[in-house]
C-alpha positions as CSV (number, residue, x, y, z in Angstrom):
1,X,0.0,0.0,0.0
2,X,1.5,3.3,-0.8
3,X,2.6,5.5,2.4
4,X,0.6,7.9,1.1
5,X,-2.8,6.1,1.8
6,X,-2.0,5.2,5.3
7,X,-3.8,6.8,8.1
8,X,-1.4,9.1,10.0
9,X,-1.8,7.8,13.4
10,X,-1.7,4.5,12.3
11,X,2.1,5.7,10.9
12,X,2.8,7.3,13.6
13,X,1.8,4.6,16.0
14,X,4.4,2.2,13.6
15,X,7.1,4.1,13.6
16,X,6.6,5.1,17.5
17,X,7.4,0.9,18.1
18,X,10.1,0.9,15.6
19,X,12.1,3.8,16.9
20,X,11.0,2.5,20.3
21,X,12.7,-1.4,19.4
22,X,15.8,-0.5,17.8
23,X,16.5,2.2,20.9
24,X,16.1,-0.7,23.0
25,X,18.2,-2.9,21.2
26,X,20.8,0.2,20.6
27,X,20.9,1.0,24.3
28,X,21.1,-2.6,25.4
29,X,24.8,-2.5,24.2
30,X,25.5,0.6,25.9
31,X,24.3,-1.7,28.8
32,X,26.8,-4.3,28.1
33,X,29.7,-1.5,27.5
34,X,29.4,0.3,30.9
35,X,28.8,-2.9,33.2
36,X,32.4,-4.3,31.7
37,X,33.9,-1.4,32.9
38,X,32.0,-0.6,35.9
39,X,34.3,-2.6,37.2
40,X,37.7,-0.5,36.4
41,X,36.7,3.4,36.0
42,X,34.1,5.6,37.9
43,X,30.5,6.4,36.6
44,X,31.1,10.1,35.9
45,X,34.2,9.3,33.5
46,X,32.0,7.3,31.2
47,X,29.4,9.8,31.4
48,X,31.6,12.2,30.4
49,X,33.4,11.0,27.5
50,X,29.9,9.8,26.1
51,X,28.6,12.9,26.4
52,X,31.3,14.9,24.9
53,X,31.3,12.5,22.0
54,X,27.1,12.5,21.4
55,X,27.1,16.9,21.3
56,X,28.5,17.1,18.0
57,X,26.2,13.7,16.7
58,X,23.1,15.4,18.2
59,X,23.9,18.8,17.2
60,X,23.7,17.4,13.3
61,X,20.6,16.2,14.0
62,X,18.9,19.0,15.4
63,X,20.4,20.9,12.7
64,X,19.1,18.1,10.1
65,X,15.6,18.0,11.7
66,X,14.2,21.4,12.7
67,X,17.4,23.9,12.5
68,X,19.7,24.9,15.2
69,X,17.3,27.6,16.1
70,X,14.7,25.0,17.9
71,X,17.3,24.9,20.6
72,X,15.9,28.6,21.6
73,X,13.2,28.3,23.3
74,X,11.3,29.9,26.5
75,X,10.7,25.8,27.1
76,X,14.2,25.4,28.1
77,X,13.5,25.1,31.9
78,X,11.1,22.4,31.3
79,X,13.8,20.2,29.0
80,X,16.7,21.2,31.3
81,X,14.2,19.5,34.5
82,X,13.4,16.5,32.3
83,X,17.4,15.9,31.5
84,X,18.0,16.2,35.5
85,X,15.4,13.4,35.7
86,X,17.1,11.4,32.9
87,X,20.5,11.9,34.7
88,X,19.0,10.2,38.0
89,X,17.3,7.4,36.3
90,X,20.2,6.4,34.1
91,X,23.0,7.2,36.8
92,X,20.7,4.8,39.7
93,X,20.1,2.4,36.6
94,X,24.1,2.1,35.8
95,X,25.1,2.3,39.6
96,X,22.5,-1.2,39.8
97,X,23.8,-2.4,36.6
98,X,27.9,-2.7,38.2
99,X,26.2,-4.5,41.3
100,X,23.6,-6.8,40.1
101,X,23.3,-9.7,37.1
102,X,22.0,-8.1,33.8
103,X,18.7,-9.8,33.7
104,X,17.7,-9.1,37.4
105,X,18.6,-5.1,37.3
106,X,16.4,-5.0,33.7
107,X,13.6,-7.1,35.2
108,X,13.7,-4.3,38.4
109,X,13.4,-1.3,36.3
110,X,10.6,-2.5,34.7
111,X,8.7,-2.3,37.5
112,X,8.1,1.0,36.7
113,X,4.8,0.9,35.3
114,X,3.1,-0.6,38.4
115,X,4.7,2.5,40.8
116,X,3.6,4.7,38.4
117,X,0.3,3.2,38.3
118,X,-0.2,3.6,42.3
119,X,1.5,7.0,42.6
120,X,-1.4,7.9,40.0
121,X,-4.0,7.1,42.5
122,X,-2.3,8.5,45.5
123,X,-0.7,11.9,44.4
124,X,-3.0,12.3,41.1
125,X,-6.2,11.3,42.1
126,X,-6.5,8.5,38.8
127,X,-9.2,6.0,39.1
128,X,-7.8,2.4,38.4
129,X,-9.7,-0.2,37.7
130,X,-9.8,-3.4,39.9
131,X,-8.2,-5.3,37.1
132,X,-5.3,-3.1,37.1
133,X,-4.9,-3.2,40.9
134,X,-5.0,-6.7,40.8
135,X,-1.9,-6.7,37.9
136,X,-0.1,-4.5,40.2
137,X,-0.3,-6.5,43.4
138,X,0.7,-8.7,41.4
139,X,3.3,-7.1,39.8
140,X,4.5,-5.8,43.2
141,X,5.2,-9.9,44.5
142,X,7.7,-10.0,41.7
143,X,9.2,-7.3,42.8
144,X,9.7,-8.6,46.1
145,X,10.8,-12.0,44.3
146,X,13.9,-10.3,43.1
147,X,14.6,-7.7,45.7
148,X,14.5,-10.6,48.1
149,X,14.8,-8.0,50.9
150,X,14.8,-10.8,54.0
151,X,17.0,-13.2,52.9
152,X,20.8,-12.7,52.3
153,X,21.0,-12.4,48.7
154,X,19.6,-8.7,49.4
155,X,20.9,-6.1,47.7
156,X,20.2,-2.3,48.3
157,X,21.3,-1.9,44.3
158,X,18.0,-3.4,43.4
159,X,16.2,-0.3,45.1
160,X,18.5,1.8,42.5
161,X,17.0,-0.1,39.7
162,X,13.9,0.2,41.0
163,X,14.5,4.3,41.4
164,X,15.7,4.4,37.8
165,X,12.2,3.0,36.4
166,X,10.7,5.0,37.9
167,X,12.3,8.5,37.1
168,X,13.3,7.1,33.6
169,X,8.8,6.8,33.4
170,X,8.4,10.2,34.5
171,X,11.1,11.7,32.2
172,X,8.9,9.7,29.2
173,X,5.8,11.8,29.9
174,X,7.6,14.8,29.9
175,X,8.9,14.0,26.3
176,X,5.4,13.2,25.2
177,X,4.2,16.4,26.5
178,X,7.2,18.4,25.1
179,X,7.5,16.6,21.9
180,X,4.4,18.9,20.6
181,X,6.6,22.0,20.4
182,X,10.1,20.2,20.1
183,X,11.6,17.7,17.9
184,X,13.6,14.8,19.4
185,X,16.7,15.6,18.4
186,X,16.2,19.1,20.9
187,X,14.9,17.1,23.5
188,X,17.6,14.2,23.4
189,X,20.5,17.4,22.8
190,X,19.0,19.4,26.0
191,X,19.2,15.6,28.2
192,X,22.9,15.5,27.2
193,X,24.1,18.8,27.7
194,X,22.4,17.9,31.4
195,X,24.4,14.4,31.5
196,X,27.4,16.6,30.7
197,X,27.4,19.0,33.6
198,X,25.7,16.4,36.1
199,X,28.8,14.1,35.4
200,X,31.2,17.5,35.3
201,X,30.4,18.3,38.9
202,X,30.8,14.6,40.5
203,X,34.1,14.3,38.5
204,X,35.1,17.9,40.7
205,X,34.1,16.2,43.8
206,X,35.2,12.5,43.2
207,X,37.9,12.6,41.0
208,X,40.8,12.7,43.5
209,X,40.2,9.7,44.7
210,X,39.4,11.3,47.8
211,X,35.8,9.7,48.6
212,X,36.7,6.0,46.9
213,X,35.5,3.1,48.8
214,X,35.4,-0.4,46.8
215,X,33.5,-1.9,49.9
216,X,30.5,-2.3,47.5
217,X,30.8,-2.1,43.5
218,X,27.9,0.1,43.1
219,X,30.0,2.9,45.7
220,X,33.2,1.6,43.6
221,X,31.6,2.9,40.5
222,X,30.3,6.0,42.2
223,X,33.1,7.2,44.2
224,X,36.3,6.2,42.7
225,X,39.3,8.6,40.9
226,X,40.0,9.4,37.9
227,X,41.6,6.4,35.6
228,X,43.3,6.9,32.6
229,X,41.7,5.0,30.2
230,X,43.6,2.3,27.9
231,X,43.2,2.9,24.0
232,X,40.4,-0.3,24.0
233,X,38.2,1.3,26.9
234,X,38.9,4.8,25.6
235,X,36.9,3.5,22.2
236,X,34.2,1.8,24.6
237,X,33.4,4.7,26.0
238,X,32.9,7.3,23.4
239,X,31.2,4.7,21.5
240,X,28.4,5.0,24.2
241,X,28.3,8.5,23.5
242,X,27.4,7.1,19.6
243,X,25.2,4.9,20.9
244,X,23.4,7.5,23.1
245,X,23.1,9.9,20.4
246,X,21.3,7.6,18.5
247,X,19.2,5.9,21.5
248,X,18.2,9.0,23.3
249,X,16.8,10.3,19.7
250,X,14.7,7.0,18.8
251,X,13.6,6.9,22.3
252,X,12.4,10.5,22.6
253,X,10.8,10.1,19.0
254,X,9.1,7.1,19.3
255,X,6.9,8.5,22.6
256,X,7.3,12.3,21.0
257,X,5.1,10.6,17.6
258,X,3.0,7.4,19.4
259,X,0.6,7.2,22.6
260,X,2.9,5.9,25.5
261,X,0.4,3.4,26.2
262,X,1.0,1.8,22.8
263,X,4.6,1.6,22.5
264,X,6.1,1.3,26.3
265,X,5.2,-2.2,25.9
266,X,8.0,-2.5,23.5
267,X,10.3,-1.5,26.1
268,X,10.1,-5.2,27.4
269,X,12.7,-6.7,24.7
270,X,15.3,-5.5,26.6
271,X,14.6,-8.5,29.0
272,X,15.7,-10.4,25.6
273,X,19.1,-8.8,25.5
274,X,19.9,-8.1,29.3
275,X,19.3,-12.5,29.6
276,X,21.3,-12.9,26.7
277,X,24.5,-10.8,27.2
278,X,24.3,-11.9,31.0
279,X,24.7,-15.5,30.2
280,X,26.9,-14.8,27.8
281,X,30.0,-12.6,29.1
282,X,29.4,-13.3,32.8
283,X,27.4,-16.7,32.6
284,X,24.9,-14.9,34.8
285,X,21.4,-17.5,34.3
286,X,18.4,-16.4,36.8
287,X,17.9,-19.0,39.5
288,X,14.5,-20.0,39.6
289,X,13.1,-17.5,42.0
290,X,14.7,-14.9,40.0
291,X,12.5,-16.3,36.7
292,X,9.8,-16.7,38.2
293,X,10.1,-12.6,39.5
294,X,10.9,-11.3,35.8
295,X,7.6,-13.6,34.8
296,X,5.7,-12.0,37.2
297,X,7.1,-8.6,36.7
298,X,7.0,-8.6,32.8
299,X,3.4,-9.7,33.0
300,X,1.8,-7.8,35.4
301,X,3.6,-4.5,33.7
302,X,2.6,-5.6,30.4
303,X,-0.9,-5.9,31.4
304,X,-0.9,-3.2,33.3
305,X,-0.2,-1.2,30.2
306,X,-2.8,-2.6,28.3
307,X,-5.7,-2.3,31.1
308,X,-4.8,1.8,30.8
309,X,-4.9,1.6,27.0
310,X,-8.1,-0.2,27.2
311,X,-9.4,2.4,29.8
312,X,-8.6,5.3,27.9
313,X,-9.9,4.4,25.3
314,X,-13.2,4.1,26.9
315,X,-13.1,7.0,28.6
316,X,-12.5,8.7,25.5
């Protein structure tokens, strides 16, 4: 059928979960890159040297879609608060990422929509259905599956993963309500110019050295020096700033042009990847506690999702 004939938000809504999968799969390396040297350089470096590399990436695309002049705009407080939000899901996401297996710290932050869903009713005054409470009771067991918080497998990380789906929801709304005056290349430049300075001023405070403390590898990654990186990690890490430039943009276009409700579902294949490179570089598998969480987890979310679709639309 020629583009031409197709509806508009039926194109929109495709190309929303297109951008939305391949800035999945994009950021799932970017994953993968900063967990293999969490281990070896602080947060804040990595941060840095992506973000110095994405500026001149996501300045051509701003340039290429909408002009250098869409950066002006009396909106800039608002994209400067949703980039501080970004920082702090993405920084708490990494931070749980050098602590926990792959699989387990994905499977947290998707937890996100069932938080969102009861901080609706309690600080928005939403009506929920009793189908969706149900998912997210649900949902919330999971959680507890994998946080395991009496038993000594407990790890305070997991509440960072759980932080970082939560902020990382929040900073999605904001795009979808920004995205009507601003394109996603504007939105994505304005997050990273934020990543830059955010990572600036913990490099000022951290990078001595003075504050490192290896007793726990999330603090490790937070609070160590400054490392000179080799030539192979020096390539690792501005290749995230690539791989940012590029996942920041799909991301913020594919909720900027689609309903959230329609494509954050699509957020679930990175399960796919974070099982996959977990068994495969560290030979991380989920015990079967930890399945049986990221089942629960992935369901209830899912469902979740869809039960707010559903509701909207019959509200509408």
């Amino acid at each position: 059928m020629p583009a031409t004939t197709l509806n508009p938000l039926r194109r929109d809504t495709t190309m929303g979960i297109t951008c939305l999968i391949a800035g999945i799969a994009v950021f799932s390396v970017q994953d993968l890159i900063l967990k293999l040297i969490s281990s070896a350089y602080p947060l804040y470096e990595a941060m840095i040297l992506r973000s110095l590399t994405a500026f001149p990436i996501l300045l051509a695309l701003v340039h290429w879609n909408g002009g250098l002049r869409s950066l002006i705009t009396p909106r800039w407080g608002r994209m400067v608060g949703r980039g501080l939000i970004m920082f702090s899901a993405y920084a708490s996401y990494y931070l749980a990422l050098a602590a926990l297996p792959l699989a387990n710290t994905v499977a947290l932050y998707f937890g996100a929509p069932l938080f969102i869903t009861l901080m609706s009713v309690t600080l928005m005054g939403e009506h929920v259905s009793v189908r969706r409470w149900i998912a997210v009771l649900t949902g919330l067991i999971g959680v507890l599956a994998m946080v395991r918080p009496n038993s000594d497998l407990f790890d305070w990380a997991a509440l960072l993963a759980v932080w970082a789906g939560l902020a990382y929801g929040g900073a999605m709304v904001g795009a979808r309500k920004l995205g009507t005056h601003h394109t996603a290349a504007a939105l994505a430049f304005y997050g990273n110019g934020v990543f830059l300075c955010c990572a600036a001023l913990m490099a000022l405070v951290f990078s001595d050295g003075t504050f490192a403390n290896e007793s726990h590898k999330s603090l490790g990654f937070l609070l160590r020096g400054w490392v000179a990186p080799t030539g192979h990690d020096l390539f690792l890490m501005m290749g995230c700033g690539v791989i940012a430039a590029v996942g920041l943009t799909l991301l913020t276009q594919a909720y900027r042009v689609a309903e959230s409700s329609v494509v954050a579902p699509f957020e679930y294949t990175a399960m796919v990847w974070g099982v996959i490179y977990g068994w495969v570089f560290w030979n991380d598998w989920p015990d079967t506690t930890g399945w049986i969480g990221i089942f629960i987890i992935v369901a209830s979310g899912l469902y979740v999702l869809y039960r707010e679709r559903i509701e909207k639309r019959a509200a509408s």
